[in-house]
Phi, psi and omega in degrees: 000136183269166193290193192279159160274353188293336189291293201290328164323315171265005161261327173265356173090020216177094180248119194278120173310308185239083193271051156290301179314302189312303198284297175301328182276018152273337171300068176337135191289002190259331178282303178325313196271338160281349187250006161078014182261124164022117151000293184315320219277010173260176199264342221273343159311307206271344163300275195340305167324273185301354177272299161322325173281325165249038157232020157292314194300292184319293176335305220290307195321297171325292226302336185233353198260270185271075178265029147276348209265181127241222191321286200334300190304324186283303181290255197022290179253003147253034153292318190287289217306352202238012201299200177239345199269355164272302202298333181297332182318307214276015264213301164279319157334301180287345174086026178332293191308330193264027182233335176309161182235107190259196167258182173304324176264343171258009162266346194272328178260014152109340150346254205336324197238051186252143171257011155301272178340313171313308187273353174277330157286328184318296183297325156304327187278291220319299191326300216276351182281318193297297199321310205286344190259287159138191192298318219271331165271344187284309194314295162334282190309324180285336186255343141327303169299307185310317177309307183301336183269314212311336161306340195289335057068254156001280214284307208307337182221123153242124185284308157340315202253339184272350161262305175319302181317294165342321197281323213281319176307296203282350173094003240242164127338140169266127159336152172233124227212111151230202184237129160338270179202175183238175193202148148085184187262161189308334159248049187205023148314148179242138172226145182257102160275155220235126200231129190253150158198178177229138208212056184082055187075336217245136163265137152281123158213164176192160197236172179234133180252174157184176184254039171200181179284268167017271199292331195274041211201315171254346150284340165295316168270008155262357173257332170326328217244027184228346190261301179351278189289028186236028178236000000 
């Protein structure tokens, strides 16, 4: 039996005017279709919904979080953050599957923790927050999870070690990674990092932000190597 909604309600923080909307985006199309109900009553509306709203959320974030990159570099990484293989992350985090209502053979088959299914509802809950909420709480709530998350992100590509290789292939000098410059108070800095090479005769360079060394270290060895690979 799946849990109460009332649980996840007190776990995201966000008790829904009409949790009709909640309980369909938790409905799997296989339950729906066993109990015989109206097409609308599965989430794959409210997916349909929440997938457009979050990459509005993703779009807005970059768009102002990094106004050195451009287009490319920005659908790039919201590509990864809008993945279906992130969402399944935050999707378990919330403990999804046990609030879903599958039919009996697709819960029986690993329905609950498949992560396709996982990530379809996550965009189905975004759906169902914008109606119930609006943009701004839809908005809140995915980037709250994102913060909490957002290494995971990180460790999934290290740019760092796909640029050495690269280089390494090529016979080349290895990168010089410094730090540019710093920004903001201390407990909210940003840092630039700034990356040097030598390349097939040629000099390079390019800079980067992140709200760590780190993160500014491998976005940095990830444009290295999007400028490498157009030479």
């Amino acid at each position: 039996m799946e849990k109460s909604l009332g649980i996840l309600q007190a776990e995201i923080g966000i008790v829904f005017k009409n949790e009709s909307f909640l309980r369909t985006a938790l409905t799997h199309s296989s339950f729906a279709k066993r109990v015989k109900r109206e097409p609308a009553s599965d989430n794959e509306r409210l997916e349909y919904l929440g997938d457009a709203v979050l990459k509005l959320i993703v779009s807005k974030y970059l768009y102002f979080k990094f106004p050195y990159d451009n287009e490319g570099v920005l659908t790039k990484l919201r590509s990864t953050m809008v993945a279906d293989q992130f969402l399944a992350v935050l999707a378990k985090h919330l403990d999804l599957g046990a609030y879903m209502r599958f039919s009996y053979g697709e819960k029986k088959n690993g329905g609950d923790v498949r992560s396709s299914n996982l990530a379809n509802a996550f965009e189905a809950v975004l759906g169902a927050i914008y109606l119930d909420q609006g943009f701004d709480t839809c908005s809140q709530f995915f980037l709250c999870l994102f913060e909490q998350f957002k290494d995971v992100l990180a460790e999934a590509v290290d740019y760092k070690s796909k640029l050495q290789e690269f280089l390494q292939k090529k016979q080349s000098s290895l990168p010089v990674y410094m730090v540019d410059k710093e920004s903001g108070p201390d407990h909210k800095k940003v840092f630039f990092i700034k990356i040097e090479i030598s390349f097939e005769g040629k000099c390079y360079s390019c800079v980067s932000e992140g709200d760590s060394k780190k993160e500014a270290e491998q976005r940095a060895a990830k444009k290295m190597l999007d400028i490498l690979h157009q030479h």
